[in-house]
C-alpha positions as CSV (number, residue, x, y, z in Angstrom):
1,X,42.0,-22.1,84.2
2,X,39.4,-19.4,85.0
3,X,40.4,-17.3,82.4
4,X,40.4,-20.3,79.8
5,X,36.8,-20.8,80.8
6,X,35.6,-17.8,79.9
7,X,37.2,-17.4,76.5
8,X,36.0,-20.8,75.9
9,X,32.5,-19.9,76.9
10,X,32.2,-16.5,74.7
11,X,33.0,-18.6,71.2
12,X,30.5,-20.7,72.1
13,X,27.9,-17.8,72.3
14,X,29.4,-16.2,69.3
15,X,28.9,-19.5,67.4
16,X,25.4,-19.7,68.6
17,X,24.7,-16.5,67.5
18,X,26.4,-17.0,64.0
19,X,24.4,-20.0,63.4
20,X,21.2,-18.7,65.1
21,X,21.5,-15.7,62.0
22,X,22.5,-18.0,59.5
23,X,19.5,-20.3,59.9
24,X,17.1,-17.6,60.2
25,X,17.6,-16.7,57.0
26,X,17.3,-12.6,58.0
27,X,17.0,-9.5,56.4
28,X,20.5,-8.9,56.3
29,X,21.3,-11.2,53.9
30,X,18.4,-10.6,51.6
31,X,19.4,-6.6,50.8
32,X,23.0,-8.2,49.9
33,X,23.8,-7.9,46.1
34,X,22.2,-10.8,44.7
35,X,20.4,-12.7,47.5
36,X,16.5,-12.4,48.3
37,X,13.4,-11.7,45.9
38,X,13.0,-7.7,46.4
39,X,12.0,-6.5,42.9
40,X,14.6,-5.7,40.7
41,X,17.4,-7.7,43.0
42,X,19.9,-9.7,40.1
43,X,17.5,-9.0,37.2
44,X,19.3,-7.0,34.1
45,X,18.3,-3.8,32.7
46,X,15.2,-3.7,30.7
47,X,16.3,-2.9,26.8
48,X,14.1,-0.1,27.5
49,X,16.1,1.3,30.7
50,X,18.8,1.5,28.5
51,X,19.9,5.3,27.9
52,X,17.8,7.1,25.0
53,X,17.3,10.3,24.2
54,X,14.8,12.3,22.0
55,X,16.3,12.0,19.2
56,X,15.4,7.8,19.8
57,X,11.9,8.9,20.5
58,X,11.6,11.3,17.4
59,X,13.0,8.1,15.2
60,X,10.8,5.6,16.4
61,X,7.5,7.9,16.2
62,X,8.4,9.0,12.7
63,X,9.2,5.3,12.0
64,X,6.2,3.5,12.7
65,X,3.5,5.5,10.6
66,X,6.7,5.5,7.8
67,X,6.5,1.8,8.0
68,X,3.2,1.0,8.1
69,X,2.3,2.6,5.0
70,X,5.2,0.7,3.3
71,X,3.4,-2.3,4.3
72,X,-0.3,-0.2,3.0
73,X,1.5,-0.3,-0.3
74,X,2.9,-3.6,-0.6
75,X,-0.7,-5.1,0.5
76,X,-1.9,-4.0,-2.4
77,X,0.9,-5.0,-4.5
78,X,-0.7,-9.0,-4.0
79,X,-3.8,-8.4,-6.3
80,X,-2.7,-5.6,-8.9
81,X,0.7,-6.1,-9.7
82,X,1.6,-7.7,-12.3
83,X,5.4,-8.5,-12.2
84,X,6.0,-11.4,-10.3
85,X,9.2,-9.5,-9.2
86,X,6.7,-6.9,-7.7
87,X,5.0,-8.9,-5.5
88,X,8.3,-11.2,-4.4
89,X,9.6,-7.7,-3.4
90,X,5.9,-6.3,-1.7
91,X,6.0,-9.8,0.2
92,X,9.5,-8.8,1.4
93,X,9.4,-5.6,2.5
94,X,6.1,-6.6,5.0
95,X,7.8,-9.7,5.7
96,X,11.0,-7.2,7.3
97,X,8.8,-4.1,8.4
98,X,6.0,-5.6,10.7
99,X,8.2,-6.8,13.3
100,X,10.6,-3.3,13.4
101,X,7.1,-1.9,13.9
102,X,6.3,-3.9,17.4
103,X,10.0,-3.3,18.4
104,X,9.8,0.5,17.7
105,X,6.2,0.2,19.4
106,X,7.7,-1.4,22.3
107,X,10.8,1.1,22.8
108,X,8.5,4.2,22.9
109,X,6.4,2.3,25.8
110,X,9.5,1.4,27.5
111,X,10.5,4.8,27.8
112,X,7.0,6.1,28.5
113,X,6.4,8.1,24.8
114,X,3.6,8.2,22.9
115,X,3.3,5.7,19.9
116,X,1.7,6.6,16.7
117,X,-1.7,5.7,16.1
118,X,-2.6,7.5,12.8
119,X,-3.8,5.4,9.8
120,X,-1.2,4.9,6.9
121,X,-1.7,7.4,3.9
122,X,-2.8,10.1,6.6
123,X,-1.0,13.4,7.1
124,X,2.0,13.0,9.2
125,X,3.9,15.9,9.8
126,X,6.3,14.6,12.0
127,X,8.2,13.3,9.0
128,X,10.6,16.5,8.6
129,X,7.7,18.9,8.6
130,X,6.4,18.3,5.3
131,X,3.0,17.0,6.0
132,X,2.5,13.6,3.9
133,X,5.3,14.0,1.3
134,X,8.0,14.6,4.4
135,X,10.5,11.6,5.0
136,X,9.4,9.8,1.7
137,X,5.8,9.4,2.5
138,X,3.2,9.3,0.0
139,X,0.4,11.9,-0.1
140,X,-3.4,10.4,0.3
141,X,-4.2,11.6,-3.0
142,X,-0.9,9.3,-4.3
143,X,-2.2,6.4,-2.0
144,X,-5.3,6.7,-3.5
145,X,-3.7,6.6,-7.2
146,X,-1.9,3.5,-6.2
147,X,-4.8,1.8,-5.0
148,X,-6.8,3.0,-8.4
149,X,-4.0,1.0,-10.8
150,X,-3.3,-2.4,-11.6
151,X,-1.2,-4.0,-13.9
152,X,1.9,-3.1,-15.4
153,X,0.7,0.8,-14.3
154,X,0.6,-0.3,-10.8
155,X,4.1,-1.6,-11.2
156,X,5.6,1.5,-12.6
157,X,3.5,3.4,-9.8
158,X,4.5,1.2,-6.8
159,X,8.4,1.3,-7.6
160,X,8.2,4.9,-8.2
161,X,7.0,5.7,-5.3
162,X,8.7,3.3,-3.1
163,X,12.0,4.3,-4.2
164,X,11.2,7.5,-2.9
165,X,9.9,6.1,0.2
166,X,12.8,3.9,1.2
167,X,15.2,7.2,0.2
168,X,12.9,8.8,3.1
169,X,13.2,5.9,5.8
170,X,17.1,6.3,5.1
171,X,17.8,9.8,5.7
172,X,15.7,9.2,9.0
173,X,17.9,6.4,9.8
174,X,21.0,8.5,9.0
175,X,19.7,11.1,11.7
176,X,19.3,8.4,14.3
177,X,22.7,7.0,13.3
178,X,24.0,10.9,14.0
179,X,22.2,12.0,16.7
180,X,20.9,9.3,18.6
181,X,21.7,7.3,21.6
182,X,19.9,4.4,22.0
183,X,22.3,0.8,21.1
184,X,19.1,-1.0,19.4
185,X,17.8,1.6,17.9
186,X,21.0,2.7,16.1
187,X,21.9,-0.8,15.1
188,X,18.3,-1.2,13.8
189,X,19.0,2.3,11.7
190,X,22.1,0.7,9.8
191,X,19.6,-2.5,9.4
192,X,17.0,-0.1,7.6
193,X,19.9,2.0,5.4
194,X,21.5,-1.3,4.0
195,X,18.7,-4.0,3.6
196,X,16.5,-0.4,1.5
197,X,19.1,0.8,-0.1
198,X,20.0,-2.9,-1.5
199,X,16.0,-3.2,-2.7
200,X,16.4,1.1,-4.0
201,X,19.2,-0.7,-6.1
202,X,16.8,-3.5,-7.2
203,X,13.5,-1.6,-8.0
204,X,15.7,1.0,-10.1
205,X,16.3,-2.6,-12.1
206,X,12.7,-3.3,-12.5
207,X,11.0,0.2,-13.0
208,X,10.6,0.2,-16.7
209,X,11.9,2.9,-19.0
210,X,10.0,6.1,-19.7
């Protein structure tokens, strides 16, 4: 009987204890694997912590200034061109760049790289080392022809030269497709080489002989 008394009388001091710790909702079960509020505890990776590598950074720098001088041109495709075509296609091309430009944007912060800043129809020589004919992009001095036209010239002008700036944005989305690492950033490539390739094949339509 003594010894059935004190068996009995140590599970009801582990009990205690047990529901003593369970009610004071302790430390211990806050550092398990999804309890408690420490930062970061159950939350999914940022896209940003996702792995990237330079050639990611070197895409999205060189993508951002390509882009926003796309959208230079098409701007001014709303009041001098003069094929309705023209400016469906202008409005199109803004309508599909802005937003890859505050993604891109938002991946270089993510991973703590510098964004581009640098007006559109500046010298960028990031784009494969060419200074502002590198990658597709148009010189000043051809930004400043564009802007100078109107009419049927700016037409001829703007397909021109953005058939040779989507054949730019391509082969820097090919690179990224080759050499880089980053999931969005590679899908967002393959994005960028079929949706310009599909309006290359449609501006080659409308350029006009000669």
């Amino acid at each position: 009987m003594k010894r059935t008394r004190v068996l009995t009388a140590a599970a009801a001091v582990a009990a205690a204890t047990a529901l003593a710790a369970g009610c004071s909702g302790g430390d211990d079960m806050a550092n398990m694997p999804g309890h408690g509020t420490a930062p970061g505890a159950g939350q999914q990776q940022a896209p940003g912590q996702a792995a990237h590598n330079q050639a990611d950074v070197t895409f999205a720098q060189g993508m951002i200034p390509h882009h926003q001088q796309a959208i230079e041109m098409s701007r001014m495709a709303f009041d001098r061109a003069q094929s309705p075509e023209v400016k469906k296609l202008a409005e199109q091309i803004q309508a599909a760049q802005g937003p890859e430009i505050e993604k891109l944007t938002g991946w270089l912060q993510s991973w703590g790289a510098e964004a581009p800043t640098g007006m559109p129809g500046m010298d960028h020589g990031g784009h494969g080392g060419h200074g502002g004919s590198g990658g597709g992009m148009m010189s000043p001095e051809e930004m400043g022809r564009l802007g100078q036209s109107s009419g049927a010239e700016f037409d001829r002008a703007f397909l021109s030269m953005m058939i040779k700036h989507h054949e730019g944005a391509i082969e820097m989305a090919r690179t990224e497709l080759g050499a880089g690492q980053f999931p969005e950033a590679k899908q967002m490539a393959q994005q960028i080489i079929d949706s310009q390739q599909a309006e290359i094949d449609t501006m080659k339509q409308l350029l006009p002989p000669g």
